[in-house]
MARTIMI-915322 format. One record per residue (C-alpha): x, y, z; residue number from 1; residue in one letter. Coordinates in steps of 0.5 Angstrom, whole numbers, plus 2048, in hexadecimal, padded with zeros to 3 digits. Each point is the difference from the previous one (the first is absolute). Layout:
// MARTIMI-915322
((X,Y,Z),NUM,'a')
...
***
This chain:
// MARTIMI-915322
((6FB,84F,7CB),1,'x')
((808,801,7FF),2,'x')
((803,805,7FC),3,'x')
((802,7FE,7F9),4,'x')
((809,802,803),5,'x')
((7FF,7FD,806),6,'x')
((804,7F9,801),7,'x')
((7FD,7FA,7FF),8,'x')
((800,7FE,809),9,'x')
((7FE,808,802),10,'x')
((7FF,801,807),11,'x')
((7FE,7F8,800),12,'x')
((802,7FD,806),13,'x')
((803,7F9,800),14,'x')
((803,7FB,805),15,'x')
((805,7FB,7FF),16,'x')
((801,7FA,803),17,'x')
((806,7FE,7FF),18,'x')
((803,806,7FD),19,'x')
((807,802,804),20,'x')
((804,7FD,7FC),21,'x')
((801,7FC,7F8),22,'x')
((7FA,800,7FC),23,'x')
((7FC,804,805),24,'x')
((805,805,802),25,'x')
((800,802,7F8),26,'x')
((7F9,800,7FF),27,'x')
((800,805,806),28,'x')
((803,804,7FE),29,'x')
((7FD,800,7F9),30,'x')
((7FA,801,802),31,'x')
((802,806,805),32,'x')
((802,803,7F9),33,'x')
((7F9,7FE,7FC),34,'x')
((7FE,805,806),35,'x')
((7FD,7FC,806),36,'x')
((801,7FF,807),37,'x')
((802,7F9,802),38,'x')
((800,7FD,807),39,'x')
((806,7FA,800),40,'x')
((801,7FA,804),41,'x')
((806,7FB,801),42,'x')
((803,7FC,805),43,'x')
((807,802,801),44,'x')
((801,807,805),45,'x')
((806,801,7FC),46,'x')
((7FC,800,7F9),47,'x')
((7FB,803,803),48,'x')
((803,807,803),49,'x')
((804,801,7F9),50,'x')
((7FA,7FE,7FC),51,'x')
((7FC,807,802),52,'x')
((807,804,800),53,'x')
((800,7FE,7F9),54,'x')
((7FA,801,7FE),55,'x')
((7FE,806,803),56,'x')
((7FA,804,804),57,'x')
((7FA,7FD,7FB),58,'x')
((802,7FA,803),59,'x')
((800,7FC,807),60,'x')
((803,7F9,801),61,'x')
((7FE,7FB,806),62,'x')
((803,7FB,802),63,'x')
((7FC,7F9,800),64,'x')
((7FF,7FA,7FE),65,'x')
((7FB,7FD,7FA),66,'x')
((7FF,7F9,803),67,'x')
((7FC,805,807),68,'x')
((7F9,800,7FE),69,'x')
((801,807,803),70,'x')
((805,804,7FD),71,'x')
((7FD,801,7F9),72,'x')
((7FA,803,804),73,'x')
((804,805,804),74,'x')
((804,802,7F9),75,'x')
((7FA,802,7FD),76,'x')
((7FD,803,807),77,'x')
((807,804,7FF),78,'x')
((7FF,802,7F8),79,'x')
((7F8,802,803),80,'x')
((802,804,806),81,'x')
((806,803,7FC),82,'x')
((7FC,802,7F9),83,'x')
((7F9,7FF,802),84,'x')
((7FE,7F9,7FB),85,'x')
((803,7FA,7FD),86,'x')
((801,800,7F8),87,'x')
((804,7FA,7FF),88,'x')
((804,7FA,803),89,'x')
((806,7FD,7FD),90,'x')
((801,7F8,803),91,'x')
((808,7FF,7FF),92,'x')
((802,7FC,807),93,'x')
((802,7F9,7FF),94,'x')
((806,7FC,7FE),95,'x')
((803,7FA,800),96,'x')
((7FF,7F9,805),97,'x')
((805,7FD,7FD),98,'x')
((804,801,808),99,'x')
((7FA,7FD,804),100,'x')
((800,7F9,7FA),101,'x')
((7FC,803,7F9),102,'x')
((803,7FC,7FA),103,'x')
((7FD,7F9,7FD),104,'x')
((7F9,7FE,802),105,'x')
((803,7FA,803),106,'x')
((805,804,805),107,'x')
((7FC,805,802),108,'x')
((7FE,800,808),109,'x')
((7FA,802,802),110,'x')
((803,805,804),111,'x')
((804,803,7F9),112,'x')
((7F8,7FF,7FD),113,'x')
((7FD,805,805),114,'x')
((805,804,801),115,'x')
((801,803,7F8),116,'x')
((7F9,800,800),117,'x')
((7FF,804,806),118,'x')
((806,805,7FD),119,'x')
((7FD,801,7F9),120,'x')
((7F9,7FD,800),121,'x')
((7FC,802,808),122,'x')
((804,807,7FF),123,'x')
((7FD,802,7FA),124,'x')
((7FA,7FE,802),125,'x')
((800,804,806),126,'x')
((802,807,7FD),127,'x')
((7FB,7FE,7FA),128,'x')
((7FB,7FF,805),129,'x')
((801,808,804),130,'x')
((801,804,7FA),131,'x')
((7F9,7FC,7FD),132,'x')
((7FD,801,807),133,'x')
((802,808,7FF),134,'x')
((7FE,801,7FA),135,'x')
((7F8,7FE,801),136,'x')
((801,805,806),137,'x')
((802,806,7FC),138,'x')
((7FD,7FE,7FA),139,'x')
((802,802,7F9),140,'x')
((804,7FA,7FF),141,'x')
((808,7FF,800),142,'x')
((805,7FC,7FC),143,'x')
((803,7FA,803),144,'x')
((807,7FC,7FE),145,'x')
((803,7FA,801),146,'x')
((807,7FE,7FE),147,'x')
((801,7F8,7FE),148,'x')
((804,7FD,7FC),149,'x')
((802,7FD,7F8),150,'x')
((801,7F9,806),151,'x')
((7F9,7FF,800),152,'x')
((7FD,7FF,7F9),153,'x')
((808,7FF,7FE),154,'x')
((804,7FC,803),155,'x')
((808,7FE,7FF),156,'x')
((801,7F9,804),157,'x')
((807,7FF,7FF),158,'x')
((801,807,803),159,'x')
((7FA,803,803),160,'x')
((7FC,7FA,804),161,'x')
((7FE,802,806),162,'x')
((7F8,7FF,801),163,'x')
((7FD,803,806),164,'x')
((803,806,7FD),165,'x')
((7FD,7FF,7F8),166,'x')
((7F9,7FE,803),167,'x')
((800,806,805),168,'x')
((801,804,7FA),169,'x')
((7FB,7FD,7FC),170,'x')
((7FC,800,804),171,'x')
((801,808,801),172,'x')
((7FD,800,7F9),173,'x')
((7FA,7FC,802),174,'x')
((7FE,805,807),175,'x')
((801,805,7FA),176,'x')
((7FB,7FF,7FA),177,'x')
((7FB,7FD,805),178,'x')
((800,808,804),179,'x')
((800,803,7F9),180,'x')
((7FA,7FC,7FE),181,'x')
((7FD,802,808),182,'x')
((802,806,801),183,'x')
((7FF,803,7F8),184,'x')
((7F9,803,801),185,'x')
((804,804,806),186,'x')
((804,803,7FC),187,'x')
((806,7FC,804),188,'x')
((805,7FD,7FB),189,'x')
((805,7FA,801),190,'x')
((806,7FF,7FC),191,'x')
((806,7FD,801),192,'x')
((808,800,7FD),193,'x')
((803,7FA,7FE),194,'x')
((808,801,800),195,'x')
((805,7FB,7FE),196,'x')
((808,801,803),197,'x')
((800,807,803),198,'x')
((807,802,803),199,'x')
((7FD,801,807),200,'x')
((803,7FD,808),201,'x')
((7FB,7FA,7FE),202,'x')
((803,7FE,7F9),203,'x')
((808,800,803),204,'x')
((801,7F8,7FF),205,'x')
((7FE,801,7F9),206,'x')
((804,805,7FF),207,'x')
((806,7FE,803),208,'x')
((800,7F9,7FC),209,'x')
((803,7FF,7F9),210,'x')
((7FC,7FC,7FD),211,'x')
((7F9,803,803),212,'x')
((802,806,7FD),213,'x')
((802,7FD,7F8),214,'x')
((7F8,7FC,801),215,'x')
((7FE,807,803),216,'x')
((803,804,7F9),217,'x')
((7FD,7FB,7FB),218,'x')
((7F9,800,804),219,'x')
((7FF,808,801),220,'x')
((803,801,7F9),221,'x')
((7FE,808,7FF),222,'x')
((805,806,801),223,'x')
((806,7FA,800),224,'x')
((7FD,7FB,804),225,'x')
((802,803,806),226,'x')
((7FD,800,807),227,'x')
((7FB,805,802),228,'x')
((800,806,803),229,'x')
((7FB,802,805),230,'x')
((7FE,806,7FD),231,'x')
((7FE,7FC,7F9),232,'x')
((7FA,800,804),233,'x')
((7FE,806,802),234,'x')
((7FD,803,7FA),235,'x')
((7FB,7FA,800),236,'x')
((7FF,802,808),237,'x')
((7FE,807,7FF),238,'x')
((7FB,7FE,7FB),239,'x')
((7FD,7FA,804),240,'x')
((7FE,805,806),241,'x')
((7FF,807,7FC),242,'x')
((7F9,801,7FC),243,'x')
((803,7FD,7FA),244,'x')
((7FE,7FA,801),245,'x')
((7F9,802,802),246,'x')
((7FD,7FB,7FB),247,'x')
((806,7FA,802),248,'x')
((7FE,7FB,805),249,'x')
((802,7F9,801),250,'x')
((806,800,7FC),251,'x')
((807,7FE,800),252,'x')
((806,803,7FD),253,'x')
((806,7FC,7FF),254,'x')
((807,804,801),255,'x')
((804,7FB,7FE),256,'x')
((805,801,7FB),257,'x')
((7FD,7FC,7FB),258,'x')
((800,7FA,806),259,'x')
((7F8,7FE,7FE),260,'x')
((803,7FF,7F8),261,'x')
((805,7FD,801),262,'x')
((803,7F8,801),263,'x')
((806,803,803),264,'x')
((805,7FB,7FB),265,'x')
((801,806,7FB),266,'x')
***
């Protein structure tokens, strides 16, 4: 049983999938803070190597990609290998398709289709599939977190319609609350974090444009209607995988500046 001063992630060990930059760079480190471990995965060489330069020895940082089928299995064989179990997983990887044709339903290509679903949806499904995989081996249970998007239960047509990309995310909370309901009596929880605009790589159209980022202002009205940080998460990550939220599965929290609540025209 943990210490009543311990922090909230001692000695736990997390795997990031998409944590060597914007949202899961930040949510690294926060956990490092809280007292975990953490095993990061990115696809960049470059933001791989500077992402475990920053974050220190309780971290390893690997370099792959999500949409492979085997790259969550190898980063949560290194968190086993390197600290002996696997505590909690955190699915931030995925991004826009707008590049491959993901907009209005009647533009879409089937290719721009099965390309942002494999980027938000398959990939998720993998990582979920490995961490649950470990978790029913070690036993014990585990937390696990997935990362969607106001988009998928509250759209912005006029500034944000891309699709694939929403039913992607929706879908993400569907895969979710079903594990949740499955895997309860294993004590594996599943729950996931719906951010609105975040000022990440993915959100740099938007925030270059005028006129997105006056919608954006009246739609995320909190703390001056600006866009959000990546850090505004990590308070929310860093309960999702410690034992605080030992009685919470199946849910999902908006981060959203009050985007949720919000018409966007005041």
């Amino acid at each position: 049983m943990d210490r009543v001063n311990d922090p909230p992630l001692h000695e736990k060990v997390i795997v990031i999938i998409g944590g060597t930059t914007g949202l899961g760079r930040s949510a690294a480190g926060a956990c490092i803070a809280a007292g975990g471990r953490v095993v990061v995965v990115g696809r960049d060489a470059e933001n791989v190597r500077t992402a475990e330069e920053a974050l220190g020895p309780r971290a390893v940082a690997l370099r792959g990609d999500a949409t492979d089928s085997g790259t969550a299995v190898r980063a949560i064989e290194t968190a086993v290998e390197r600290w002996g179990r696997l505590d909690g997983l955190y699915h931030v990887a995925g991004g826009s398709g707008r590049s491959r044709g993901d907009g209005p339903l009647d533009e879409i290509p089937d290719d721009g289709w099965r390309f942002t679903l494999n980027l938000n949806l398959s990939s998720l499904f993998y990582s979920n599939r490995a961490a649950v995989r470990q978790f029913l081996r070690q036993s014990g249970g585990g937390s696990v977190l997935n990362m969607t998007s106001v988009l998928g239960h509250s759209p912005a047509p006029k500034w944000f319609a891309t699709h694939a990309y929403a039913a992607a995310k929706a879908a993400v909370v569907g895969l979710t609350r079903s594990a949740a309901a499955y895997y309860a009596p294993r004590n594996i929880r599943f729950n996931t974090l719906a951010p609105a605009l975040v000022d990440t790589p993915m959100a740099a159209r938007a925030a270059g444009d005028a006129a997105t980022m006056d919608y954006v202002a009246a739609r995320q009205p909190l703390d001056g209607g600006r866009i959000g940080a990546p850090g505004d998460l990590d308070a929310a990550v860093v309960y999702f995988l410690s034992d605080q939220s030992r009685f919470v599965t199946g849910q999902r929290l908006a981060v959203d500046g009050g985007w949720s609540g919000s018409d966007g025209t005041t």
